[in-house]
MARKOLTOR-48195 format. One record per residue (C-alpha): residue number from 1; x, y, z. Coordinates in steps of 0.25 Angstrom, whole numbers, plus 5000, padded with zeros to 4 digits. Example, Ala and Ser with C-alpha at 12.3 -4.5 7.8 and 13.67 -1.06 7.14 Angstrom:
2
seq=1 u=5049 v=4982 w=5031
seq=2 u=5055 v=4996 w=5029
//
This chain:
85
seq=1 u=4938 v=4905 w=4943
seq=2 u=4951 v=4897 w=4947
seq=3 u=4960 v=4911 w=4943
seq=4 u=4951 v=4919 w=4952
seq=5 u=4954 v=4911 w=4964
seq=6 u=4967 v=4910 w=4961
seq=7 u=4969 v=4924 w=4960
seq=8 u=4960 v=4927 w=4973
seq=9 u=4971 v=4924 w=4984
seq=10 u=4981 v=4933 w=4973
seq=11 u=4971 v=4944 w=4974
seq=12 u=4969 v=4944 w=4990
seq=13 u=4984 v=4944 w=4993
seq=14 u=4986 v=4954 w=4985
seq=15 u=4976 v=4964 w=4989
seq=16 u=4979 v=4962 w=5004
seq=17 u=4986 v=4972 w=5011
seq=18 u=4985 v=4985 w=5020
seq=19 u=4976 v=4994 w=5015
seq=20 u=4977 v=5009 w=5012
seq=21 u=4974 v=5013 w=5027
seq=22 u=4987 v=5004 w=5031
seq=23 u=4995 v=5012 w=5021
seq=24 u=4988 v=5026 w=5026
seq=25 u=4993 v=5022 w=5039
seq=26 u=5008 v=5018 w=5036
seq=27 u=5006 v=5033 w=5030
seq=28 u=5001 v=5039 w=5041
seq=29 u=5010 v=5035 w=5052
seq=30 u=5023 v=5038 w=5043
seq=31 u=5018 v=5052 w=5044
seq=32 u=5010 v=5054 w=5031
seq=33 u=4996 v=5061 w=5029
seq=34 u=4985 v=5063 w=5018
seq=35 u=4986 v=5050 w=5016
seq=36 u=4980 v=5046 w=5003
seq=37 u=4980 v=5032 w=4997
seq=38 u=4980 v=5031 w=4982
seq=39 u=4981 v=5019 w=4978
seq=40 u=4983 v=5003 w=4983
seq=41 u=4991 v=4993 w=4974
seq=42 u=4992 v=4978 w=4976
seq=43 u=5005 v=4979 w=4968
seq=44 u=5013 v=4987 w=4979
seq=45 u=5026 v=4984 w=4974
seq=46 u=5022 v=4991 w=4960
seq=47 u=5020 v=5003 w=4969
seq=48 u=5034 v=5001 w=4975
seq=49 u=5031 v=4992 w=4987
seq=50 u=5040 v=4978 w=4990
seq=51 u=5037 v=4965 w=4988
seq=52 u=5030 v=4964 w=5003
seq=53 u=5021 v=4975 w=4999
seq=54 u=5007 v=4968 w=4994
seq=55 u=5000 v=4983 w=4994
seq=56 u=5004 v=4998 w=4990
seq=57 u=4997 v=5009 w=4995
seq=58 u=4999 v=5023 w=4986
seq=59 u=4997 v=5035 w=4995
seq=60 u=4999 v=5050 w=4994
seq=61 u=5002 v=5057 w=5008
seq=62 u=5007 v=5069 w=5015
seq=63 u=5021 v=5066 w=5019
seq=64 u=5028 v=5073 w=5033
seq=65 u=5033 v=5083 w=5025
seq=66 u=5019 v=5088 w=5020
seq=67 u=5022 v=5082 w=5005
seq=68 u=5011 v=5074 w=4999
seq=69 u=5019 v=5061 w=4993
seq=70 u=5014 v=5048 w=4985
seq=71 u=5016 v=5036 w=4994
seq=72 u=5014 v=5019 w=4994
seq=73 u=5013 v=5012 w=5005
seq=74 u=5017 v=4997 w=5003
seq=75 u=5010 v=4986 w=5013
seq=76 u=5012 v=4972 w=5012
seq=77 u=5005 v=4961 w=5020
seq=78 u=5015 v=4958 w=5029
seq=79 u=5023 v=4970 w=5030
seq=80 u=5019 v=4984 w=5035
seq=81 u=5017 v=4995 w=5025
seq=82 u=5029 v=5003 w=5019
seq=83 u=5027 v=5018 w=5014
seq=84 u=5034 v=5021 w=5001
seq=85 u=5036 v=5035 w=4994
//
């Protein structure tokens, strides 16, 4: 019982960050459509994020040009969200 509550405030900190309609906006208003999450990861920075980043969004989206294109959008908890192809 001690490990549980010791890896509860672990477990909350990790999980915290915007959520996919946050990353559907940054998206959105950088000019993408058919927008589609595909995934949320904990472990931004396995998914290429920085240190600052505590959440990665994976997204497939219509870019400008009318290419669909794999995405991740990295947001952090005191940062705004960045878009990485």
């Amino acid at each position: 019982m001690k490990n549980i509550k010791f890896l509860l405030p672990f477990i909350f900190l990790t999980s915290c960050g915007p959520g996919p309609e946050k990353a559907i906006q940054v998206l959105d208003d950088a000019g993408y459509s058919n927008i589609s999450i595909t995934d949320s990861s904990n472990f931004a920075q396995w998914n290429g994020c920085s240190k600052g980043d505590s959440i990665a969004h994976t997204a497939t989206a219509t870019n400008v040009k009318g290419k669909r294109v794999n995405l991740v959008v990295c947001c952090g908890l005191m940062k705004s969200c960045t878009i990485r192809q």
